[in-house]
N, C-alpha and C positions, 0 to 999 in steps of 0.2 A: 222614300225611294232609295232602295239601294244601290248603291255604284262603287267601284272602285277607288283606293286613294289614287291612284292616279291620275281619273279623268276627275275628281274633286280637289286634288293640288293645283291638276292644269288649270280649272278657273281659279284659285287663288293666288299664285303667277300670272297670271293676264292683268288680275285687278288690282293686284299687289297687296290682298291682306291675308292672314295666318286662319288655317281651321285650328279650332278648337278641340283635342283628342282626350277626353276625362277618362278613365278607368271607372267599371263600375264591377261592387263586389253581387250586385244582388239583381232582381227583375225589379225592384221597385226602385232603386236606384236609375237604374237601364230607363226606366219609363218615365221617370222626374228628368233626368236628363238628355230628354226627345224632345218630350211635352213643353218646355222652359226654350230649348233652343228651337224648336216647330215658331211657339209663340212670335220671334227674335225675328221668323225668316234665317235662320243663319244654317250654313252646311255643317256636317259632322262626322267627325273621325269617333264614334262610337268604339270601348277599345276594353278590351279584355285580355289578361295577364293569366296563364297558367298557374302560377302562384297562389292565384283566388281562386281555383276548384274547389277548396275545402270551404269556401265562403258562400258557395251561391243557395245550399238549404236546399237540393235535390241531391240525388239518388241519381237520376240520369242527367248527364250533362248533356246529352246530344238532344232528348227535348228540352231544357234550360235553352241552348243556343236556339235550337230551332222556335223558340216562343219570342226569343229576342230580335232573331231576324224577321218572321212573321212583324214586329212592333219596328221596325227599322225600315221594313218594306211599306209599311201602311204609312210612315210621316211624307207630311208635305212639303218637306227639304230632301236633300240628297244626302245621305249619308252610308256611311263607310265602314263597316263591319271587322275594326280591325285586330289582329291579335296582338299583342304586346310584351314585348322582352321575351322571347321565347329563346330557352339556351340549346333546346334539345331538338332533333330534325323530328324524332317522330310525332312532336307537339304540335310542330308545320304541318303534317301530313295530313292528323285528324281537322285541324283546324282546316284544310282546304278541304277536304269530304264533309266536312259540317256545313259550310258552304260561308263562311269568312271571305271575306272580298279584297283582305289584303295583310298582311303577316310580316311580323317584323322578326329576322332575327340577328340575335347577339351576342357575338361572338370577339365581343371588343376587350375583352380581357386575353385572349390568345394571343399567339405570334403572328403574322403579319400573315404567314402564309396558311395556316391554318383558319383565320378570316376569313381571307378574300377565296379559300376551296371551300368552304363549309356556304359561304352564300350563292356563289356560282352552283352550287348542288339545290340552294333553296330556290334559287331564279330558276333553273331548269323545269323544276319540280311543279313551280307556282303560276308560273308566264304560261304554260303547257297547256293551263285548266283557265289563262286570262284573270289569276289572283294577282295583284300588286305585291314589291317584296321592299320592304324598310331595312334597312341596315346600317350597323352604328361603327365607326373610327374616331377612333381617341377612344378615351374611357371618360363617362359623367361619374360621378364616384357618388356613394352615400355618408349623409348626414355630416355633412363639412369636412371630412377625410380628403378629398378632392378640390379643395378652394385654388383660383388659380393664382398661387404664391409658386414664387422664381424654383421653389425647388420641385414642385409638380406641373412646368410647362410641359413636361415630355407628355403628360398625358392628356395633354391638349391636341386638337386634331390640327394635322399640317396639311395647309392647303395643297401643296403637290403631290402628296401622298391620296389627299382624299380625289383629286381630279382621278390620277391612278386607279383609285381600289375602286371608282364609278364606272371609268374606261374599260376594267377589267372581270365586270362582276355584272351589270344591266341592269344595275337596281332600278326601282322609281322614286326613291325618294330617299337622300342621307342622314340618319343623325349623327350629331356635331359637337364637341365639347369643345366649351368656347369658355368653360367656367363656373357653369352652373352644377348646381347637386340633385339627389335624391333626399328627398326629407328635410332636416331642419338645417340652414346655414350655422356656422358656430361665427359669428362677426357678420363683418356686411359683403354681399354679394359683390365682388371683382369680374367684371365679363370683359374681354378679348376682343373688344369691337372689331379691332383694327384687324385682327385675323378672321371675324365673319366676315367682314369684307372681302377680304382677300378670298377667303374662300367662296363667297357668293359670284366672285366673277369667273371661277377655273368652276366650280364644278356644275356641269349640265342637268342636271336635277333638284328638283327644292329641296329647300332644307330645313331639318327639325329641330327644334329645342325640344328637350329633358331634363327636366329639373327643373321646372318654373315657378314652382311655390315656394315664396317668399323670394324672389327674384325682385319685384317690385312694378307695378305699373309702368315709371318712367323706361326703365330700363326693355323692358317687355316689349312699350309703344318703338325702341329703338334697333331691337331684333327685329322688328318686324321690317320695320324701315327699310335695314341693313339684308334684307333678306329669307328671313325664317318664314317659313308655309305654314308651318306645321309646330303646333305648343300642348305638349302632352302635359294633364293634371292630374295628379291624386293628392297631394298631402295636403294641399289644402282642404282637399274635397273631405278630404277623411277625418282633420280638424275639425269642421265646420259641422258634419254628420255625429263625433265624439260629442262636441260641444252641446247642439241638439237633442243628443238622446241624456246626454249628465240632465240639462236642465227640465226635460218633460218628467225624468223618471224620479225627482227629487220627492215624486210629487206620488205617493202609493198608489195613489186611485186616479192614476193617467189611464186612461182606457183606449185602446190599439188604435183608433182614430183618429186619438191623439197624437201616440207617439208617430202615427205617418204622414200626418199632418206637418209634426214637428222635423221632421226629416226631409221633406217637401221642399218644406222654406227653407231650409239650410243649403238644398243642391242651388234652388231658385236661385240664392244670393251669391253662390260661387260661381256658376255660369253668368250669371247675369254680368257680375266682376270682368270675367273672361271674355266674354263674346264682345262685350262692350270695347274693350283696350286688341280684341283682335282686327277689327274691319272687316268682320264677318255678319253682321246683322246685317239683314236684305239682300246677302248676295244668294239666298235660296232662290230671290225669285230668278235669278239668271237660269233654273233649269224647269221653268214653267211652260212644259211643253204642253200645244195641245193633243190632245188621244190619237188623234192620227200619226202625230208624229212622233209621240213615243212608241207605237205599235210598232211602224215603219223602224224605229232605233233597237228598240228588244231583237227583231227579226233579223238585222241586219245582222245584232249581236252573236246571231248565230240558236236563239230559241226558235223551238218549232213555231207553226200557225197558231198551234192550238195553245201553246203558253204566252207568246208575245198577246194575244186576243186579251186573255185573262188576268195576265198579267198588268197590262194598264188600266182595265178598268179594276182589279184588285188594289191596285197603291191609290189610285183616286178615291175607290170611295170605300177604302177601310177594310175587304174582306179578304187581303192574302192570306196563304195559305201554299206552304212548303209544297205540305201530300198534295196536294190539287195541282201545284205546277209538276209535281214529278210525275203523276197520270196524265198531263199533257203531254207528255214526250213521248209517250205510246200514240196519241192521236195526230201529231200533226203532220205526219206526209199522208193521211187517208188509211188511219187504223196501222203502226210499224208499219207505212212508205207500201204500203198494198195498194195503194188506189182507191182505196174505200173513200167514203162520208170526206170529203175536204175538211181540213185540219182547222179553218177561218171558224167555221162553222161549230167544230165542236167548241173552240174556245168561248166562241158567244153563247151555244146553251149551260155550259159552266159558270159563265155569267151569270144566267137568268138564273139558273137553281140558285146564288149564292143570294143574286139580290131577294129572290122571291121564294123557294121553297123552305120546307118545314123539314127538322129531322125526326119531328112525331108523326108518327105513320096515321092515327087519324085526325090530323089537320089535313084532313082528304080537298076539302075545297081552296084551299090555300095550293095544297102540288096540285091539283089539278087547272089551277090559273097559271101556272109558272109553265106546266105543261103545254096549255093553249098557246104561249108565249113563245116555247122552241117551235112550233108547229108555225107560228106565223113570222119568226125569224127564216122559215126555212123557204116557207113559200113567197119572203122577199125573195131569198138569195134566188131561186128560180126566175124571177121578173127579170134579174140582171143578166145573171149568168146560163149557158146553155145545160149547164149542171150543177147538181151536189157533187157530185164524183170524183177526185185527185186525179184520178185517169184519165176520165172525158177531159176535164178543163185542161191538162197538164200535156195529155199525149205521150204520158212515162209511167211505167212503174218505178218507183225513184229508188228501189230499193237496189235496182240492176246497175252494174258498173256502168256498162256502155250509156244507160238512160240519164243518171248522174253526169254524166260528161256532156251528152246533150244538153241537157237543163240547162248546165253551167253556160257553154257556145251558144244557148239559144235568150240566154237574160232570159228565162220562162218567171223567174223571181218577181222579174221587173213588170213583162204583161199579162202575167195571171194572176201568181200570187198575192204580190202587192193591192191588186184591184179587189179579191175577194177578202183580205183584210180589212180595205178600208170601207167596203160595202157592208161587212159585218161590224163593225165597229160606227159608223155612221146609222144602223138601224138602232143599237143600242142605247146611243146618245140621245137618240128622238124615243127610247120608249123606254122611260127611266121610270117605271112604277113605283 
């Protein structure tokens, strides 16, 4: 299920334990590290870094994302689509038309003021389309360049500065240098408790760690404690994945089943590490809604009839799909808000073809079962409702300003809509062929 870091921080704040945010360079990576945290029950910050474009082995990056969120929408946790360390706005850009659910950008090597206008431009940009926006004060530094020794406090983050650049920018969520690095520590990890502290109590949004490989368990269990949401991984991840492939390939006549086998078990154990010491395992099920009431959440969210429909039964039982929700946004006020065919309607026979049709044209007996299927989805919705129509049922054509204002004064959402959602969605659930 996808969702934002935001409303999966806000449950990690209620419960008090940290998501887990791994980087992944590849699809099979992306898919070991679903499949592993699915397993856990635990939510995820799924996270991708501009930096790995030249790592993912396509040619197109927009189907790469798009096959990832398709696998991000189909788990049965809630997870967060997000991009990571981004320096550049136009990185932001694509990533929120890819459809990234939440984007970090960083700008913490700059001057103060040049921060806090560069993110205030990404919060505009991202809040606008309902993306989440990450943002980092103090600087984490790489490969022990940054350890927090007396002569590099300055780039340690100061709680009053950070309440400030929150107040003044609308992030959703801060990252935080408390002491930790990117990559390998040079000695033993030094963290700042006493400034997470401080800083957990002024500033109004969770906060992330950066740098948590080879931090250390204890210390980890004690961020969290102290406040951290949110524990971004790679070097471990990328040890562990190095490790794996030295040891399969030692071996000449390792055959590709092998070597992804042997890559498998390597994510396995570094999530496993992580979700364990987070307090994230089982807090998926907190977003175990049932179909109604996710229907009723996507629609609220502002998707048409015809995508909210599809769209819950798609993450339940495995067959999202991008193209299919962006041809719902032509069906759901009755064909582009014409009044035609109700939008409930078409989302449920996008259903049935997904569950039940062929795309070999003569598997004729197979579409023509699927077919029988919209035909007696339809002649439910008629036992319920006085119509198929958006117009009969609505009394609007929704596409008309004045009609839009009506709808709105009239909660038509609340005793039409709503009802032929859960009518089409309640037939679905009884004829699960």
């Amino acid at each position: 299920m996808l969702v934002t870091l935001a409303e999966i921080l806000k449950d990690a704040d209620l419960h008090g334990y940290a998501v887990i945010a791994p980087d992944f360079p590849t699809i099979q990576v992306a898919n070991s590290i679903l499949k592993h945290a699915e397993e856990l029950q635990a939510p995820l910050a799924l996270s991708f870094s501009p930096s790995l474009k030249p790592a993912t082995g396509v040619s197109d990056y927009a189907h790469f994302i798009r096959i990832i969120r398709e696998f991000a929408s189909q788990a049965k946790i809630p997870v967060a689509l997000h991009l990571d360390h981004a320096y550049e706005i136009d990185d932001i850009r694509e990533a929120v038309d890819l459809g990234f659910t939440s984007v970090m950008i960083d700008a913490s090597s700059e001057p103060w003021e040049v921060n806090v206008s560069r993110t205030q431009e990404v919060v505009r940009l991202a809040h606008a389309v309902g993306v989440s926006v990450e943002s980092e004060l103090g600087h984490v530094g790489t490969g022990g360049k940054y350890l927090s020794k007396d002569k590099n406090r300055a780039l340690l983050t100061d709680p009053d500065q950070a309440a400030e650049f929150v107040r003044l920018t609308g992030i959703d969520a801060l990252a935080v240098a408390i002491g930790t690095i990117h990559g390998e520590y040079q000695g033993e990890p030094n963290l700042d408790f006493e400034r997470l502290q401080k800083l957990d109590s002024v500033v109004n949004v969770p906060l992330v760690l950066h740098g948590s490989s080879g931090t250390g368990e204890h210390n980890l269990r004690r961020t969290i404690a102290t406040g951290i949401r949110k524990i971004n991984v790679y070097s471990d991840l990328m040890k562990a994945l190095h490790a794996s492939l030295f040891d399969v390939l030692q071996n000449p006549s390792s055959t590709p089943i092998e070597i992804t086998a042997s890559q498998d078990a390597a994510v396995k154990k570094i999530m496993d590490e992580y979700l364990n010491l987070s307090g994230s395992i089982g807090a998926g099920r907190h977003w175990n809604l049932a179909t109604q009431e996710r229907v009723k959440l996507l629609f609220e969210q502002g998707y048409t009839c015809a995508e909210a429909v599809f769209m819950a039964f798609a993450e339940k039982e495995g067959f999202a799909s991008d193209l299919t929700q962006l041809f719902g946004t032509m069906l759901g006020g009755g064909i582009c808000k014409q009044g035609k065919t109700c939008g409930a309607l078409f989302g449920g026979l996008a259903v049935i073809a997904a569950r039940q049709s062929s795309m070999l044209p003569l598997k004729k007996e197979q579409r023509k079962q699927s077919r029988q299927a919209g035909i007696e989805l339809m002649q439910h919705f008629k036992t319920i409702h006085p119509s198929t129509e958006c117009v009969d049922l609505t009394g609007l054509i929704l596409n008309e300003a004045e009609s839009a204002a009506v709808y709105q004064q009239n909660h038509t959402a609340d005793h039409v809509c709503l009802p032929a959602l859960f009518s089409v969605a309640d037939w679905l659930e009884n004829h699960h062929h």
